[in-house]
C-alpha positions in Angstrom: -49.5 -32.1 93.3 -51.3 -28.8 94.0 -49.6 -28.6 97.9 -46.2 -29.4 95.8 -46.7 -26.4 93.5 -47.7 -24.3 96.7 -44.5 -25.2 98.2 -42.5 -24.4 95.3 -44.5 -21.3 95.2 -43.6 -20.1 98.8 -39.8 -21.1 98.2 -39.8 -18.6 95.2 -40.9 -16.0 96.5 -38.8 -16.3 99.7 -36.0 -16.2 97.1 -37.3 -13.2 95.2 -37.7 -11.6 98.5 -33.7 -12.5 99.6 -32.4 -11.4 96.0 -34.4 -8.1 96.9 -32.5 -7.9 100.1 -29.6 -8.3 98.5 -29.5 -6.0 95.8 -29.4 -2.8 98.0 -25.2 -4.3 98.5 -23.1 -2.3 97.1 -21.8 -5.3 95.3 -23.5 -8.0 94.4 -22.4 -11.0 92.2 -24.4 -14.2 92.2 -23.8 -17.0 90.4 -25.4 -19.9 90.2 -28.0 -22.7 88.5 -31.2 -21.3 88.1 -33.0 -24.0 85.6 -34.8 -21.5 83.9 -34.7 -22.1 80.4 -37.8 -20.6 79.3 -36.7 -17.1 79.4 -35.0 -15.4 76.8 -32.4 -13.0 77.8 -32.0 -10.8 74.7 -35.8 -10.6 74.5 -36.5 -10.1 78.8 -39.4 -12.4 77.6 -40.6 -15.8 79.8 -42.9 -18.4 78.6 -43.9 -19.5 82.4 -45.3 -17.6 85.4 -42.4 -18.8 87.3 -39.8 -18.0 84.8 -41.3 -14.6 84.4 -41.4 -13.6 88.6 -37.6 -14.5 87.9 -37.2 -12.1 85.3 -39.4 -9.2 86.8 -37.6 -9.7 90.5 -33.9 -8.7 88.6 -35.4 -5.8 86.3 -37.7 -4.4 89.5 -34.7 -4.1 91.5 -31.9 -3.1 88.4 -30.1 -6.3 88.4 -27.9 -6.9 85.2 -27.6 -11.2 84.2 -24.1 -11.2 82.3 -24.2 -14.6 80.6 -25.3 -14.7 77.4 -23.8 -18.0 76.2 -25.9 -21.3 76.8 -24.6 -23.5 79.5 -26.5 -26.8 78.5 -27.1 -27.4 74.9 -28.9 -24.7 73.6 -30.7 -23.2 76.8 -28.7 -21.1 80.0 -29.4 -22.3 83.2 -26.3 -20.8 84.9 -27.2 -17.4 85.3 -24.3 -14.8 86.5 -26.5 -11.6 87.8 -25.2 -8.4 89.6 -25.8 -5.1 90.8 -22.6 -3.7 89.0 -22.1 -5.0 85.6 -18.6 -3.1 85.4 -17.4 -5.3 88.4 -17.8 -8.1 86.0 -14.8 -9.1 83.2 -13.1 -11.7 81.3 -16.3 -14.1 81.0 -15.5 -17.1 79.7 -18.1 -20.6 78.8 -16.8 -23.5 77.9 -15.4 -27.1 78.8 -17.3 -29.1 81.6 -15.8 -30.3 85.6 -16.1 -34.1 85.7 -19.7 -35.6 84.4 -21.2 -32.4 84.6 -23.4 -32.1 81.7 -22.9 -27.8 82.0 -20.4 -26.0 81.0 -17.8 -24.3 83.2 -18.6 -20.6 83.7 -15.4 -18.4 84.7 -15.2 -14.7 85.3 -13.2 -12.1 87.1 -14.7 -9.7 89.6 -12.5 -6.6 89.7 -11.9 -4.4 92.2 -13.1 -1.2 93.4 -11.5 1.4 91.2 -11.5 3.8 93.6 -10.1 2.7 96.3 -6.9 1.9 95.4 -4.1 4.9 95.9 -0.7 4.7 94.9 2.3 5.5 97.6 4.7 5.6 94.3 6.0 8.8 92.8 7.6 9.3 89.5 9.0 12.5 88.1 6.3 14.6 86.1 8.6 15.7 83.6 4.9 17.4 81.8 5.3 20.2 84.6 9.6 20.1 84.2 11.1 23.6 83.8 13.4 22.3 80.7 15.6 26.2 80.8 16.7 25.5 84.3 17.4 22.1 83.2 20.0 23.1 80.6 21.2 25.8 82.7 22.4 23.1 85.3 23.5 20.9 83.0 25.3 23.3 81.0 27.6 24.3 84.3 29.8 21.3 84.5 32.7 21.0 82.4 31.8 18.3 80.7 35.4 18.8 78.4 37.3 18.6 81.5 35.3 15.8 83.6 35.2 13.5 80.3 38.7 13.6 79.5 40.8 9.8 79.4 37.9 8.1 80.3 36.4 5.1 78.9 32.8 4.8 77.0 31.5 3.1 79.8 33.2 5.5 82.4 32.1 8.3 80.7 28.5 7.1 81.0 28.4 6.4 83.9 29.2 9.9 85.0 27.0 11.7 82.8 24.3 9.7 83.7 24.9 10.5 87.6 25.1 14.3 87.2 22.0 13.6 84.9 19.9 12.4 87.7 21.5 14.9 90.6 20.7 17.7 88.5 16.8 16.6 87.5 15.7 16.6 90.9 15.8 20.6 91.1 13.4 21.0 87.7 11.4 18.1 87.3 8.9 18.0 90.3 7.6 14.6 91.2 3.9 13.8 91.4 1.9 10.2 92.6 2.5 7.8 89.8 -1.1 6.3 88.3 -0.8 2.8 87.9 -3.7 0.8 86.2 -5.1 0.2 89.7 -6.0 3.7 90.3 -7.1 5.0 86.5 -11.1 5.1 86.0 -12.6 3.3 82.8 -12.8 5.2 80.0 -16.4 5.6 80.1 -16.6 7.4 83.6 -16.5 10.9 83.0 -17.2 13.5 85.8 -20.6 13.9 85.9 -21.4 10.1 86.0 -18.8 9.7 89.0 -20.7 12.6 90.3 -24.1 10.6 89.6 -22.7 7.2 91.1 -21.5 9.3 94.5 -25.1 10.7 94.6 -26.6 7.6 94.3 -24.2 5.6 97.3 -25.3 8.3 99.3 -29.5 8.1 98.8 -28.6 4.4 99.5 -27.3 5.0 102.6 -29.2 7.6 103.5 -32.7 5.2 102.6 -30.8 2.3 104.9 -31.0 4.9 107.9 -34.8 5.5 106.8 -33.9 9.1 105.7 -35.4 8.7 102.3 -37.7 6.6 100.5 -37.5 3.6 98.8 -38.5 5.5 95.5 -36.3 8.3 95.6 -33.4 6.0 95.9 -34.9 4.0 92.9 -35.0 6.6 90.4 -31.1 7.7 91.5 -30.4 4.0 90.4 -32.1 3.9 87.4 -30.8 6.8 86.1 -27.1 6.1 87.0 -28.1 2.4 85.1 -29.0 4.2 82.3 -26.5 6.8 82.2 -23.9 4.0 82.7 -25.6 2.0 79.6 -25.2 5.3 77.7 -21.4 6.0 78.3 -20.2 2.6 77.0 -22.2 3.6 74.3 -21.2 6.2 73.2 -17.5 5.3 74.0 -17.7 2.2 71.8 -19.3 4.3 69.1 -16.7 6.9 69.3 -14.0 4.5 68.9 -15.1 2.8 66.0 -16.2 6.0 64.2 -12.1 6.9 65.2 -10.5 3.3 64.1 -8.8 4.7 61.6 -7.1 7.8 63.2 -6.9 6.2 66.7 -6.2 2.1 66.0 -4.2 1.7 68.9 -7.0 2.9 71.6 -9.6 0.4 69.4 -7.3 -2.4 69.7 -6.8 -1.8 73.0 -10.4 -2.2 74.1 -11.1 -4.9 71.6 -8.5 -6.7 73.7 -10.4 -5.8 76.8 -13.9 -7.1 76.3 -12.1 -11.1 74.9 -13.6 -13.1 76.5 -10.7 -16.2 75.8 -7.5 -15.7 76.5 -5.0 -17.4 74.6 -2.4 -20.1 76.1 0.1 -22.9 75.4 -1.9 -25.8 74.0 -1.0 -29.3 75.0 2.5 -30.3 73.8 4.0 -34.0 72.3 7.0 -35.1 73.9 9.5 -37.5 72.0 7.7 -40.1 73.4 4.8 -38.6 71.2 3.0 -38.6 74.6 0.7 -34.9 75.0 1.9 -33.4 77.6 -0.3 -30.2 79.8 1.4 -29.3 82.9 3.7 -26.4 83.3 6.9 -28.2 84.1 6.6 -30.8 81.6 5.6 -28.3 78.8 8.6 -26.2 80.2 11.2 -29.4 79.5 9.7 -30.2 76.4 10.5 -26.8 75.0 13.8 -26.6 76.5 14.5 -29.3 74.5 13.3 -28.3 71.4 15.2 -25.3 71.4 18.5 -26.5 72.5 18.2 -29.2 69.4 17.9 -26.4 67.1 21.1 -25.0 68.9 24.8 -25.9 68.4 27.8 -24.9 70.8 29.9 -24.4 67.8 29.4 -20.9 66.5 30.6 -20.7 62.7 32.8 -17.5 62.7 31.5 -14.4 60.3 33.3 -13.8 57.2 34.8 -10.5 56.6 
């Protein structure tokens, strides 16, 4: 029993020592079933020496576990830890994968934030010079061009001369899609902070700098990170009222269930869960509730 203990020992430690390794990534999301159910995640308290190693190996080297939901019964085994907790979204516990006894863990990783560049540009009527716009617009004789023509003629024509004419006063600029924005949270100085710390990293893989200095760059951009949510959580419920539409809009965000179409009942009264059988059975519903006779209106 002692040489089996040993054993497990060695095999933890070669595990702390890999997750250490690993952490220095610049992404790092590992997911998995730990089986430790004597630590309590809220707390960062362990009741066993191994338990604890676990828990001291991902706060020594500014790991983040996600999952705060148990996974079987009461205790969570499947543990969800990373290096960057804002890579993480959209976690979701619940039902089970054949006899498993734990519960299915889902999760999107999303990507790099910066990365991502859009080649699409859009007119940036914010920087349009409106005077110049009328001017134009104001040369053609609209009295003259619009005369015996149809509605829909007559449209048509404006709208062409609208669009030749705003390509001299608007000025285009690189449209930001929802790709390319940052999180709300990121201000300057923190993107400043984050930069700073990629760098130390790098520079302490070349052996440039030491372990420590590229520890405390870490845990301050950990902290500072921590803080911004913060304080942008804080601002936005202290600015519900005035601002419901940005609160609603992050509530949204951070669900963690999405809403879908349940299971439906045929006519057979049969449930039904795939996509092209729900499909038919709505189709059907709604053309019963529709005649081809339409009653005319009175006058």
């Amino acid at each position: 029993m002692p040489c089996l203990q040993r054993w497990l020992s060695q095999v933890d430690e070669a595990f702390f020592l890999q997750l250490q390794e690993a952490s220095c990534l610049q992404a790092l999301v590992l997911l998995g079933d730990f089986n430790h159910p004597n630590i309590c995640w809220k707390s960062s308290t362990a009741s066993c020496r191994q338990s604890w190693r676990l828990l001291e190996c991902i706060e020594d080297n500014f790991l983040t576990q996600v999952i705060d939901t148990p996974s079987q019964g009461d205790a969570i085994l499947d543990l969800l830890v990373t290096n960057a907790s804002e890579l993480i979204g959209d976690v979701k516990i619940g039902g089970s994968l054949g006899c498993s006894d734990h519960a299915l863990v889902e999760f999107s990783v999303l990507r790099d934030m910066g990365q991502v560049r859009s080649i699409v540009r859009t007119l940036n009527f914010r920087k349009a010079n409106f005077q110049l716009f009328k001017e134009l617009v104001s040369r053609t004789p609209w009295e003259m061009v619009l005369r015996d023509k149809g509605a829909e003629q007559s449209w048509q024509i404006f709208k062409d001369a609208f669009h030749k004419v705003q390509e001299l006063p608007v000025p285009r600029c690189r449209k930001s899609g929802k790709e390319g924005k940052r999180p709300a949270w990121l201000s300057r100085d923190m993107l400043v902070k984050l930069k700073s710390k990629r760098e130390l990293h790098r520079q302490w893989k070349q052996g440039r700098v030491t372990w420590e200095e590229y520890r405390d760059a870490a845990r301050l951009c950990r902290d500072g990170v921590s803080k911004a949510k913060a304080q942008l959580e804080l601002n936005l419920a202290r600015d519900a009222k005035n601002n419901k539409k940005g609160f609603y809009r992050y509530i949204n965000q951070k669900r963690k269930v999405k809403e879908s179409v349940p299971p439906l009942m045929n006519e057979n009264g049969d449930l039904v869960s795939t996509d092209e059988k729900a499909a038919e059975v709505l189709n059907d519903f709604f053309a019963s509730v529709f005649s081809g006779n339409c009653s005319p209106h009175p006058s």
